[in-house]
C-alpha positions in Angstrom: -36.6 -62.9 47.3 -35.0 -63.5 50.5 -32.1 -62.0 52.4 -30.5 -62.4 56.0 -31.3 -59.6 58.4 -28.9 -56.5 58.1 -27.7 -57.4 54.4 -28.3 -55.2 51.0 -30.1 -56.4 47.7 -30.5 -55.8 44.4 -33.7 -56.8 42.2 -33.2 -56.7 38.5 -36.2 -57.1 36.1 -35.8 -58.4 32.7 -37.6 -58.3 29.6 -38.7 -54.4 29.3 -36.4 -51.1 28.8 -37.9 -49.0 31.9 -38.5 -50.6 35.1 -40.3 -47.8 38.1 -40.1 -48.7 41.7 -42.5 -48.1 43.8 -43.2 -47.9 47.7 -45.8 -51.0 48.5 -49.7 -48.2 49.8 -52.8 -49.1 49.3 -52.7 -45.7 47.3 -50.7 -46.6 44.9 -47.4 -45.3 46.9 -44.7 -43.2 45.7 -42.0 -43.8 43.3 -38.9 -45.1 44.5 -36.4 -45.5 41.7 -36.8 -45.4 37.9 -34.2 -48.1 36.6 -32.5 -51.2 36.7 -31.5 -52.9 39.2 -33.3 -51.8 42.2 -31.0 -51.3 44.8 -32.1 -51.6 48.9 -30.5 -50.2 52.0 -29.8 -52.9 54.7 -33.2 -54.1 55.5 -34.3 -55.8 59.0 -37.7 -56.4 58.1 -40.0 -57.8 55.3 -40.9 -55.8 53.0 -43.1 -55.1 49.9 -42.1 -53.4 46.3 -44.4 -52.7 43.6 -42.7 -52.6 40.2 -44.2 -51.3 36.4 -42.4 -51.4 33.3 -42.6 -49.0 30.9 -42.2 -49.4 27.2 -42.6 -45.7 24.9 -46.0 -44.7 26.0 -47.0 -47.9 27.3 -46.7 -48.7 31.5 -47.9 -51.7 32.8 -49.9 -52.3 35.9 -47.7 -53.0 39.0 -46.4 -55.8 40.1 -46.2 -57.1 43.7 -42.3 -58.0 44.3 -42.1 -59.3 48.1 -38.5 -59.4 50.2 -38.4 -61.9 53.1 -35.9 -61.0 55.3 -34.6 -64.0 57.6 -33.9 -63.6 61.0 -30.4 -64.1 62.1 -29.0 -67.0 64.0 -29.6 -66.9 67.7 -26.4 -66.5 69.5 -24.9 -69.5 71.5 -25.2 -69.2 75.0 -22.6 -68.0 77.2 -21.0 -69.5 80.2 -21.4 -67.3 83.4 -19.7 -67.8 86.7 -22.6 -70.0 88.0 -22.2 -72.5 85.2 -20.5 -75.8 86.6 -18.1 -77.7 84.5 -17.0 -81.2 84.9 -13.5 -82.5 84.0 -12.9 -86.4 83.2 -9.4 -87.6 83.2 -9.3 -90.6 80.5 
């Protein structure tokens, strides 16, 4: 998924009843959300979900779910009292 820097997101999952959110650790990491869609603050920087369904008993191994977030435009540059301008008459 990707996103521009500063905006919000939603992932929804599909196919399953429960969906748990989880915080991308090499430990597992902690629950985030139990439901559907998964809602993010603004973000500013990538970042990594993991994400199990559940199904009665049943919860699947978790699944990598990556956000990109782009960088924004760089600004145009401004004209200072240095800059020199050059006027043609036609």
């Amino acid at each position: 998924m990707n996103i521009n820097a500063g905006s919000t997101a939603s992932i929804t999952a599909s196919g399953y009843t429960t969906y748990k959110w989880y915080e991308d650790s090499e430990n597992g990491g902690g629950l985030l959300f139990t439901g559907n869609p998964f809602m993010m603050l603004i973000l500013t920087t990538d970042i990594n979900y993991k994400v199990a369904c559940e199904s009665g008993i049943c919860i699947s191994n978790r699944t990598d779910v990556t956000v990109t977030v782009a960088s924004p435009p760089a600004q145009p540059a401004n004209f200072t009292s240095s800059t020199k301008m050059l006027f043609v008459k036609v």
